[in-house]
Residue frames as a rotation matrix with the C-alpha (Angstrom) as fourth column:
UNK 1
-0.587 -0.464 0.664 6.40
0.128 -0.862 -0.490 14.00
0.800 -0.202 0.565 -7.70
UNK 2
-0.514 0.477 -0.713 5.04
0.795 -0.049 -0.605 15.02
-0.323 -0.878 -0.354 -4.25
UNK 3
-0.889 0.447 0.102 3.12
-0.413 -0.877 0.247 17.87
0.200 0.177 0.964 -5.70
UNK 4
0.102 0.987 -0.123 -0.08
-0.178 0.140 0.974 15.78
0.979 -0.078 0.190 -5.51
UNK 5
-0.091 0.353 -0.931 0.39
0.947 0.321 0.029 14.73
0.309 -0.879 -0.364 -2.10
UNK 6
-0.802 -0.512 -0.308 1.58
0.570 -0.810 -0.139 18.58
-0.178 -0.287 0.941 -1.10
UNK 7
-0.841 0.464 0.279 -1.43
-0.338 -0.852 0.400 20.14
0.423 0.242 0.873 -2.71
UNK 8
0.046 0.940 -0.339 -3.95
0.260 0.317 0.912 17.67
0.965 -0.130 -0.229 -1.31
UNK 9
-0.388 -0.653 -0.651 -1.89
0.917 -0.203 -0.343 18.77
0.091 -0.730 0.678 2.19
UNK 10
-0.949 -0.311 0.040 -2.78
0.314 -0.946 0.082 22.43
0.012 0.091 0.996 1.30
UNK 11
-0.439 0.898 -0.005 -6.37
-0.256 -0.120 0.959 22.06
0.861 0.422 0.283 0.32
UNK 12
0.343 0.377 -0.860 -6.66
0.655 0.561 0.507 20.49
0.673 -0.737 -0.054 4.17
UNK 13
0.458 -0.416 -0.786 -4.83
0.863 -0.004 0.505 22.27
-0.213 -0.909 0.357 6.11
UNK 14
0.886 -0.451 0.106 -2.73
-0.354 -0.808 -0.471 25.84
0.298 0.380 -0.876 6.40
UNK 15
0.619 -0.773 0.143 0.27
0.735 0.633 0.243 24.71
-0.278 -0.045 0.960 5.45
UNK 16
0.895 -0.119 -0.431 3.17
-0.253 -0.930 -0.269 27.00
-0.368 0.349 -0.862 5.55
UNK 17
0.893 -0.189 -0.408 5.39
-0.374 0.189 -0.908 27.44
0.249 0.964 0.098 3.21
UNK 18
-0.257 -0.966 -0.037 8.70
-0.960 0.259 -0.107 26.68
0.113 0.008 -0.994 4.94
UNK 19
-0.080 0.174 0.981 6.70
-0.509 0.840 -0.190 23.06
-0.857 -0.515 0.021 5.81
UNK 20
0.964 0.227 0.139 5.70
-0.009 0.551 -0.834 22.48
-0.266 0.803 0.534 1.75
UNK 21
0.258 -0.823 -0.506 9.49
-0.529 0.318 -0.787 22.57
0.809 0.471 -0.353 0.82
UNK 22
-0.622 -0.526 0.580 11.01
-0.715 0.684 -0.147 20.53
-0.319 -0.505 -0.802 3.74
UNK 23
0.197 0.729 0.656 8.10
-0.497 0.651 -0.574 18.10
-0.845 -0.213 0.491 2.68
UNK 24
0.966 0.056 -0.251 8.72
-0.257 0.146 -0.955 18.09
-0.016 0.988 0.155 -0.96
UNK 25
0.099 -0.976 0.195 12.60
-0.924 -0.163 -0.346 17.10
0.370 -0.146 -0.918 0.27
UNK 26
0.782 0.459 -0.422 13.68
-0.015 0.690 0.724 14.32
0.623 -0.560 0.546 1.68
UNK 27
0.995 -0.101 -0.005 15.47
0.000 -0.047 0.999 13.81
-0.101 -0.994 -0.046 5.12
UNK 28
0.424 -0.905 0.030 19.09
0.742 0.366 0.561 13.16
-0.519 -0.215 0.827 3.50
UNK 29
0.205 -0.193 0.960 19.10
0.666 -0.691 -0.281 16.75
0.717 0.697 -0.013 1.47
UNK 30
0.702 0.518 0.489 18.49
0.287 -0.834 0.472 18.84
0.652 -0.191 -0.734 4.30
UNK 31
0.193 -0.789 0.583 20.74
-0.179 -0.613 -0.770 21.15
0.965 0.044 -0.260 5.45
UNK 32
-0.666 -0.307 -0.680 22.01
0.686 0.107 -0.720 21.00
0.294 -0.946 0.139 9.33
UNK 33
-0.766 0.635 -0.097 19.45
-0.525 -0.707 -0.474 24.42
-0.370 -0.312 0.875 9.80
UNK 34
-0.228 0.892 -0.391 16.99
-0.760 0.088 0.644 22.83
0.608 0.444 0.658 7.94
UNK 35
-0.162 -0.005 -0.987 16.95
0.360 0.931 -0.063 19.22
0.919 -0.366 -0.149 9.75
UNK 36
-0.879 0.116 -0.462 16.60
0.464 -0.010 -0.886 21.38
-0.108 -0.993 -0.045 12.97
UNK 37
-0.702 0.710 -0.056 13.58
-0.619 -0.646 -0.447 23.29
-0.354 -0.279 0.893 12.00
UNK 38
-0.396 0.558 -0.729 12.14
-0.109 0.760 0.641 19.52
0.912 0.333 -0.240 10.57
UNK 39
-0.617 -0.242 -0.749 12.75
0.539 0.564 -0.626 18.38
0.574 -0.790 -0.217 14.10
UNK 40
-0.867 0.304 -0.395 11.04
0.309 -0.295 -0.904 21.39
-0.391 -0.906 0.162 15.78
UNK 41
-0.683 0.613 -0.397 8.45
-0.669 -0.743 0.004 22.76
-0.293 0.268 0.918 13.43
UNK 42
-0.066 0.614 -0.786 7.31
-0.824 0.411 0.390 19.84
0.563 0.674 0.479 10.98
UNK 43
-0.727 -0.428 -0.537 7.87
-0.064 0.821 -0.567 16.81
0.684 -0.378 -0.624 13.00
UNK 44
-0.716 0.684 0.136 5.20
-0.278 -0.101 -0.955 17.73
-0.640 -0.722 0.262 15.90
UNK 45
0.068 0.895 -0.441 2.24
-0.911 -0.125 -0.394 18.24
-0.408 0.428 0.807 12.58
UNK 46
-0.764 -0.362 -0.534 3.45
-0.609 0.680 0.409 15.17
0.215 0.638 -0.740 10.74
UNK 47
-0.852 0.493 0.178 0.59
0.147 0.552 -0.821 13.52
-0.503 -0.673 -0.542 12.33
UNK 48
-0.125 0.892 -0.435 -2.06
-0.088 -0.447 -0.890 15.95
-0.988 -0.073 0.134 11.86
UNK 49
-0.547 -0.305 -0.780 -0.73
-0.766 -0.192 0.613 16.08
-0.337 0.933 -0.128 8.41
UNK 50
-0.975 0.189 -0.114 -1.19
0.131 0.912 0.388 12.10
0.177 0.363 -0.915 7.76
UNK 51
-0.457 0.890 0.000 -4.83
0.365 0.188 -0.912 12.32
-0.811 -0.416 -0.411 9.56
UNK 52
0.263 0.502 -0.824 -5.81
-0.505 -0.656 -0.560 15.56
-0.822 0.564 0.081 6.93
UNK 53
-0.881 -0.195 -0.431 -4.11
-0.460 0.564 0.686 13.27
0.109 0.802 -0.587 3.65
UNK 54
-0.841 0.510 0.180 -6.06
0.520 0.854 0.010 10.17
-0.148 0.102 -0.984 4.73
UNK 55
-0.093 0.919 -0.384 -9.13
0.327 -0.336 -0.883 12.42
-0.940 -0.208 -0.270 5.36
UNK 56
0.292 0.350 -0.890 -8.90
-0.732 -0.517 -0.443 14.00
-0.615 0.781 0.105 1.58
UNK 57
-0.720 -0.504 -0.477 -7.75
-0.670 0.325 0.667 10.67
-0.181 0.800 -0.572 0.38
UNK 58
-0.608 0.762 0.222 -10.61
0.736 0.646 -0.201 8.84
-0.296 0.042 -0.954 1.07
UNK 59
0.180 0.867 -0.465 -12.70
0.061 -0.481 -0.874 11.98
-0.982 0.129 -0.140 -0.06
UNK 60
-0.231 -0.342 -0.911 -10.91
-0.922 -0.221 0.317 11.85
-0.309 0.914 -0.264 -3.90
UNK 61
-0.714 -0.192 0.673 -11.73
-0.550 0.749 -0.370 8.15
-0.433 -0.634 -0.641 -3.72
UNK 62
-0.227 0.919 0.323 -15.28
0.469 0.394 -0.791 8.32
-0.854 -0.028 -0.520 -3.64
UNK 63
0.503 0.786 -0.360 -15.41
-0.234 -0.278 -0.932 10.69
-0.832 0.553 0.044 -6.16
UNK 64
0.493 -0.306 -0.814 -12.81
-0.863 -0.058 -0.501 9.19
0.106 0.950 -0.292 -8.29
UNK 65
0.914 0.173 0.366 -12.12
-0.374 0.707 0.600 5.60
-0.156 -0.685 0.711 -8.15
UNK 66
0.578 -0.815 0.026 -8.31
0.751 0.519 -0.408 5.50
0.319 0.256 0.913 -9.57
UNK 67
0.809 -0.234 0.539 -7.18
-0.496 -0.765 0.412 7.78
0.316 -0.600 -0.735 -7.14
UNK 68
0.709 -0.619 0.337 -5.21
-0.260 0.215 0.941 5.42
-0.656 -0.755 -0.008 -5.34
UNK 69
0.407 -0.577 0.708 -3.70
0.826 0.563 -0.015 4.08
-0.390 0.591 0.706 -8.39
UNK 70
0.444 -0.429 0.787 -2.65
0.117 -0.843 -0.526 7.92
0.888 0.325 -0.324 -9.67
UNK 71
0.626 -0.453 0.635 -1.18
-0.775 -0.453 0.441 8.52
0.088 -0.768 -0.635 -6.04
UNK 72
0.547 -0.713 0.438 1.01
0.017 0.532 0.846 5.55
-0.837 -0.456 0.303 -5.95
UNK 73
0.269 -0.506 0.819 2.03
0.961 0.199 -0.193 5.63
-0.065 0.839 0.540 -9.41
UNK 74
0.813 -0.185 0.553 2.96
-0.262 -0.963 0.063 9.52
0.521 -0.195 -0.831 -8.68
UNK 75
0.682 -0.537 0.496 4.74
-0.715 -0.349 0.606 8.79
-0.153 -0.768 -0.622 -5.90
UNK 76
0.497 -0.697 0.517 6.65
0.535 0.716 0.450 5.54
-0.683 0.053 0.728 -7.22
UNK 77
0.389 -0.716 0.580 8.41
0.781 -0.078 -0.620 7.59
0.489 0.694 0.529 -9.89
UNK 78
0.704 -0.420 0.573 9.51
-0.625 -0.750 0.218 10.60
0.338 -0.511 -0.790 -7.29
UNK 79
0.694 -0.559 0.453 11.36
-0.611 -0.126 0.781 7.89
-0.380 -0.820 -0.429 -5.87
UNK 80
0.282 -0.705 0.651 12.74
0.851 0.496 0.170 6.28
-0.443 0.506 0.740 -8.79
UNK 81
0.734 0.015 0.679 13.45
0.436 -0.776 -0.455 9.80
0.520 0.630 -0.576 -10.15
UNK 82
0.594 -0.413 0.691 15.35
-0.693 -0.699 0.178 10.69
0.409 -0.584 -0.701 -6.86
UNK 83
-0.513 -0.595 -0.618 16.52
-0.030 0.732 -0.680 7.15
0.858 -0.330 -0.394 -5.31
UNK 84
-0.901 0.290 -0.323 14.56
0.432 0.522 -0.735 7.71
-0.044 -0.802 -0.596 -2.09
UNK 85
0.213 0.919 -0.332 11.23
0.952 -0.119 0.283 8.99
0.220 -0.376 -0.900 -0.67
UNK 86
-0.433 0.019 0.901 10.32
0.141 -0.986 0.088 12.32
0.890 0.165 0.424 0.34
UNK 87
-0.948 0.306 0.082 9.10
-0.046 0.123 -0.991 13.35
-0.314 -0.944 -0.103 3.92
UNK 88
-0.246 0.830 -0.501 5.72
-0.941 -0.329 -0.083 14.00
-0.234 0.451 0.861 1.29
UNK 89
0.071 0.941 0.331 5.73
-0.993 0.036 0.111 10.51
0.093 -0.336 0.937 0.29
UNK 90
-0.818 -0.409 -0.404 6.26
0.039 0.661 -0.749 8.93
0.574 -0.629 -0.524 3.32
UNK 91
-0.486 0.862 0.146 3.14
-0.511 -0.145 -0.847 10.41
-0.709 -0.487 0.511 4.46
UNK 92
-0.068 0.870 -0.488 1.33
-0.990 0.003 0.143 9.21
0.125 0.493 0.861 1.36
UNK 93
-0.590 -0.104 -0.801 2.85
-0.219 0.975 0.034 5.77
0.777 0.196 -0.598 1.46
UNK 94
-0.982 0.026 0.185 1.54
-0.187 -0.141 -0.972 6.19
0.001 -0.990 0.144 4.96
UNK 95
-0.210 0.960 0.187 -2.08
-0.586 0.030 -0.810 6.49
-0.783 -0.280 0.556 4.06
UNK 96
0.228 0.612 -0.757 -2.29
-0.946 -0.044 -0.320 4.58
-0.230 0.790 0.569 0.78
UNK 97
0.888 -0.254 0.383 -0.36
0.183 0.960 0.213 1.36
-0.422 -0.119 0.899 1.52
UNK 98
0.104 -0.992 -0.072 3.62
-0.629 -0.122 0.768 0.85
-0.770 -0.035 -0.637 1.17
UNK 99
-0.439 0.058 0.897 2.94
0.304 0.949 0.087 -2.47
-0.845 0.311 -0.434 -0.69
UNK 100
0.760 0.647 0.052 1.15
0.357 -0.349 -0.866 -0.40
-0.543 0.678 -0.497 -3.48
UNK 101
0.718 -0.568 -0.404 4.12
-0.696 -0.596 -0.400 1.54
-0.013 0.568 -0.823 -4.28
UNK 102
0.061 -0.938 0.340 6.43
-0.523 0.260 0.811 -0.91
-0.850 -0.227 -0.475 -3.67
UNK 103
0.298 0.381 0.875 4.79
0.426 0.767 -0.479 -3.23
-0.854 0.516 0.066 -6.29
UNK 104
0.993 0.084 0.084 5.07
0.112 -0.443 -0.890 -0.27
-0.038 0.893 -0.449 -8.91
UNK 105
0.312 -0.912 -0.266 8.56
-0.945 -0.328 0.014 0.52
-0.100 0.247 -0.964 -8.35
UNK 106
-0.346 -0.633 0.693 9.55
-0.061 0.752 0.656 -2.86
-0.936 0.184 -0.299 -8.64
UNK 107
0.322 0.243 0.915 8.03
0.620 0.676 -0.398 -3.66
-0.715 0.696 0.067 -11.53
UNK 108
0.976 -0.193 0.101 9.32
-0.108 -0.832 -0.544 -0.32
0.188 0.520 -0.833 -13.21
UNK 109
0.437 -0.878 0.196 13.34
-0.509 -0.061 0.859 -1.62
-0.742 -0.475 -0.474 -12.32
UNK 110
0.346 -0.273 -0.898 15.49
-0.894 0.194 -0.403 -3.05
0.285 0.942 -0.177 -15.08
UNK 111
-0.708 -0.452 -0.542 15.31
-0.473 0.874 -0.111 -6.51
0.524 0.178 -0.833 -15.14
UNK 112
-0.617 0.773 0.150 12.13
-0.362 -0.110 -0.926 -6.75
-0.699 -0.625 0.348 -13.28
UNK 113
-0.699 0.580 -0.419 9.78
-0.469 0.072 0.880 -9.00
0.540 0.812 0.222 -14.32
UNK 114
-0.184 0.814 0.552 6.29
-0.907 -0.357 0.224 -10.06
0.379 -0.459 0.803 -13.49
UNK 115
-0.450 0.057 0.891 4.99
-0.362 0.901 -0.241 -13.22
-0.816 -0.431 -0.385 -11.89
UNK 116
-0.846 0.217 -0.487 3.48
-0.414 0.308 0.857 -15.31
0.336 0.926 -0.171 -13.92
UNK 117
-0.072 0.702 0.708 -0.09
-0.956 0.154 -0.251 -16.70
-0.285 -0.695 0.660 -12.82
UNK 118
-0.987 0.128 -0.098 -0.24
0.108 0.975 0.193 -20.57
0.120 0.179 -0.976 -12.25
């Protein structure tokens, strides 16, 4: 679920509220009003956003080293729960590596199995 990425978002930054639900959404729900206030409101911060994530992910980190593993495994079942990503995490995938989640959601698909190690 994007809630962890959203609240680490909140704890950084004043995030308002019409920005935590278009986040917690992703880009093919949103309405024809909503997709224009992405475009003009959220879309400019989407930056600042990623900078403040990366800037409280690397501060959850130090004090907890399976951070990254709880944020990708979070964010790989939002998107096997939903079918795609959120605009939330697209930002996390953003700071925490794609290749992290990608690894979990494969291996969480039916019929998916691991490598074996030669």
């Amino acid at each position: 679920m994007p809630d962890i990425i959203i609240q680490a978002l909140a704890r950084r930054t004043k995030l308002p509220p019409e920005h935590r639900e278009l986040l917690g959404r992703g880009t093919v729900d949103l309405t024809r009003k909503e997709r224009k206030l992405y475009r003009q409101s959220l879309a400019p911060c989407l930056n600042a956003y990623r900078e403040a994530l990366a800037s409280s992910y690397s501060d959850l980190c130090r004090a907890d080293p399976s951070t990254p593993d709880t944020w990708a495994t979070a964010i790989a079942f939002n998107i096997l729960s939903r079918g795609y990503a959120t605009v939330a995490d697209t930002l996390g995938m953003m700071v925490i590596g794609r290749r992290k989640v990608s690894d979990i959601v494969k291996s969480f698909r039916p019929g998916a199995t691991r490598r074996s190690a030669r």
